[in-house]
N, C-alpha and C positions, 0 to 999 in steps of 0.2 A: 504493500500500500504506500509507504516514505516514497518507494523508488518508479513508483507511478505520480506522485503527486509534485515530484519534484522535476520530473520529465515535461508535466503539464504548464507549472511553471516555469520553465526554461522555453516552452513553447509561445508563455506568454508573452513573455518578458523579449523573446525575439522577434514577432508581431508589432509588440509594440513599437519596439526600437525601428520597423522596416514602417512604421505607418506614419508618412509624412504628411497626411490630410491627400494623399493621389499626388503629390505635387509631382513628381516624375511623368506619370500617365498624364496629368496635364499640361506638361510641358511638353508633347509629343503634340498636343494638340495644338498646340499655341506656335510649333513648328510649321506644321502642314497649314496655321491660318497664314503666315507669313509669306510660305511659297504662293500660295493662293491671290497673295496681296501682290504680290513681285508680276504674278502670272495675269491680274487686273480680271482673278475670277471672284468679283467680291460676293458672288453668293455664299460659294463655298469657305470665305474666309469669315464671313457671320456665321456660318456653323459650325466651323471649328470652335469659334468664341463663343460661343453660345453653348457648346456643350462644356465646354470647361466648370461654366457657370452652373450647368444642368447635374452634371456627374459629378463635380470635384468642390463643392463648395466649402470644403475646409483649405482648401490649396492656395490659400490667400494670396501668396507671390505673383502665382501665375496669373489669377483673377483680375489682380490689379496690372499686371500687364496687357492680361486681353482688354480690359477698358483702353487702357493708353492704342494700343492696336486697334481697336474696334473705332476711335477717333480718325486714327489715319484711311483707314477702309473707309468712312462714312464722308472723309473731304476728297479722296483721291476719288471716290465715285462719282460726286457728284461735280468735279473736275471733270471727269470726262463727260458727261451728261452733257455739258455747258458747251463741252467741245461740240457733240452731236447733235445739238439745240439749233448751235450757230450754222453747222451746215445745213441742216433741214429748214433753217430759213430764209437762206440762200436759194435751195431749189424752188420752195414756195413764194419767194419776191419774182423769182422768175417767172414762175407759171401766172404769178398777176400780173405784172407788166406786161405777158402777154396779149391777154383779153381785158387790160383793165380799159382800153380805148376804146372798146364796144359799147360801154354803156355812159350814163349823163350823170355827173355827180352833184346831188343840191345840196344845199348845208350853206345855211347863213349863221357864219359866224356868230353873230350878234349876241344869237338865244342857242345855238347849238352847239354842242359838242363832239355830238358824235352822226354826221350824213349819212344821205341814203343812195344810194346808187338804185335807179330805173334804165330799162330797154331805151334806146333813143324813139320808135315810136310809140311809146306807151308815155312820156310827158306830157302832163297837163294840158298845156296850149296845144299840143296836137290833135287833142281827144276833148274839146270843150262839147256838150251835148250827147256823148256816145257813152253807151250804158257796156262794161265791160268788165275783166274780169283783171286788177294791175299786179305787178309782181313788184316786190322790193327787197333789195338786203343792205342791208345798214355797216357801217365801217367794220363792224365787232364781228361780221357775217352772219348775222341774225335775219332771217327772210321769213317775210309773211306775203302775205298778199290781201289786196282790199275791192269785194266787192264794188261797185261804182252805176248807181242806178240814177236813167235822167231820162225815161222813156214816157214822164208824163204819168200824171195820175200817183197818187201814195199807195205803197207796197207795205212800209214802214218795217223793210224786209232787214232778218238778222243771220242769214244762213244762205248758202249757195249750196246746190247738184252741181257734178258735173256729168256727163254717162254717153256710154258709146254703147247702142245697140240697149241689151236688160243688161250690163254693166256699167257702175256707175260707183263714185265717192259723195259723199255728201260732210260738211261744216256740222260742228253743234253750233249753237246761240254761241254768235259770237259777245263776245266780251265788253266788245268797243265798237260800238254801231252809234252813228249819229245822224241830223240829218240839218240842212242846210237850205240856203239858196240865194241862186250865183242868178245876176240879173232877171229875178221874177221865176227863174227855173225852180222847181223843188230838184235837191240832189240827195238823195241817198246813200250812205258809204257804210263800209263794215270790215273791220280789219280780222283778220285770223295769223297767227304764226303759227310759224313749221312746228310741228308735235302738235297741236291744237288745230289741225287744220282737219280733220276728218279725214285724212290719206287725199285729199282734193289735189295737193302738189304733186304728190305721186303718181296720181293717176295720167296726171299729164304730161309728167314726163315719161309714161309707160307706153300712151297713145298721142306721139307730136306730132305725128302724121294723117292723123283720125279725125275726121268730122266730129268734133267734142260739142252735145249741147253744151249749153251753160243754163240753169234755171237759177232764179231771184226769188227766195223764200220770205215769206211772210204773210200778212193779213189776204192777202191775194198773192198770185204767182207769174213772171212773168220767164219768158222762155228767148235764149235766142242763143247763136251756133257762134264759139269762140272764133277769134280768125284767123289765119296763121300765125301773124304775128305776134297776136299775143300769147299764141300758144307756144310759139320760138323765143319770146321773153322768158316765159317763165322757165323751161330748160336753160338756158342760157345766164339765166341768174341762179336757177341753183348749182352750177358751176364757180360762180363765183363765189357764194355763199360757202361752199364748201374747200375752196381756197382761203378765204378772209376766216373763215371760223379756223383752220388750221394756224393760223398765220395767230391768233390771238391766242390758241393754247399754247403753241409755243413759246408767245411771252409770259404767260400765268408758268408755266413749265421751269422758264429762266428765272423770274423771281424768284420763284421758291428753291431751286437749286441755290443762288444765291443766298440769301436769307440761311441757308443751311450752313451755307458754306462760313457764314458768317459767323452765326452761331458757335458752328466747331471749332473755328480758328480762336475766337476768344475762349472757349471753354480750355483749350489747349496750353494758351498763355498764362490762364489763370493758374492752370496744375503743376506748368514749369515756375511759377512766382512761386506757388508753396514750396514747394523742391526747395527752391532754393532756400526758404528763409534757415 
């Protein structure tokens, strides 16, 4: 029994002496986060650090290394981010500049901030009297489009069809329906944006080649056949829509890379001022 109990104690006793909180095992891992970081695979180098954290939470040295590490991973990444950001808005200045001479940009400084880009024959003065269907997308690439009724007689209409054949999109109640009147005219208007629009954009960009009614919902209904044009507006602006909405996430993208980046770098200085004291 003495020479059993004192075998188990020497077993402890050498246990205990090999048990560094993991700190070996963790510093295996805090190896392969480094190659990771060298090799710019910062996924795999947040899970090296993160396991350290998960498995070895007595391993204190190493822990507080992976923080320090886990700092450089999270500025070096978002370092290249910034790098990727920039090209990508490069291709996307391009792809505007392309097409950005297709359409008419309004925006009075005065009270605006942020303009609207329309088709050149879908402006105002082109279409005084004409009951139709307008497209617009605004700097930020936000597009809606605005019912436009002046065919005489009150509709007090809040909804558009459009339909090719028994297929067809229809608007809910739009949101922002008003109604006006331009030299003795009654006018009608009703705005809708994309996501809100009852698949009505879509549909037209599905059929730009299609005889598209157009129907004027409301207290009475009034019917009439989109026309080319405005049905090549509306394609034609969600092109650009979908350029311009790129081109603004890219900058929302770059801030916050920034901001991060910002972030990290004084968190970092902060931890070398302790060090030092």
């Amino acid at each position: 029994m003495k020479k059993i109990g004192l075998t188990a104690l020497f077993a402890l006793l050498l246990l205990t002496g090999c048990d560094d909180g993991g700190e070996k095992k963790a510093q295996a891992h805090l190896q392969k986060a480094e190659s990771a970081l060298a090799g710019e695979n910062f996924n795999e180098a947040k899970l090296q650090i993160d396991s350290i954290r998960i498995l070895y939470p007595k391993a204190f040295e190493a822990r507080k290394q992976g923080i320090k590490l886990m700092q450089q991973v999270d500025l070096k990444e978002q370092q290249k981010s910034l790098v990727y950001l920039d090209s990508m808005m490069v291709v996307k200045q391009a792809q505007l500049d392309s097409i950005k001479g297709n359409f008419v940009l309004e925006k009075d400084t005065a009270y605006q901030e942020i303009g609207n880009y329309f088709y050149p024959t879908q402006t105002v003065e082109k279409n005084i009297g004409r009951s139709f269907l307008r497209g617009q997308v605004n700097e930020l690439g936000e597009m809606s489009i605005t019912s436009i009724y002046c065919a005489g007689g009150k509709l007090h209409h809040t909804a558009v069809k459009v339909s090719v054949g028994e297929t067809f999109a229809e608007t809910p109640a739009s949101k922002d329906s008003y109604e006006t009147t331009d030299l003795g005219r009654a006018i009608e208007k009703a705005d809708y944006k994309l996501g809100e629009d009852g698949g009505v954009i879509g549909f037209i960009m599905a059929n730009p080649d299609k005889n598209i009614q157009l129907q004027f919902i409301g207290d009475k209904t009034y019917k009439t056949a989109m026309q080319p044009n405005d049905r090549k507006a509306i394609v034609q602006l969600s092109e650009l829509s979908r350029i311009l909405a790129a081109m603004e996430q890219i900058r929302k993208d770059k801030k916050e890379a920034n901001l991060k980046i910002e972030f990290v770098t004084r968190k970092m200085q902060e931890d070398k001022s302790e060090t030092e004291k």
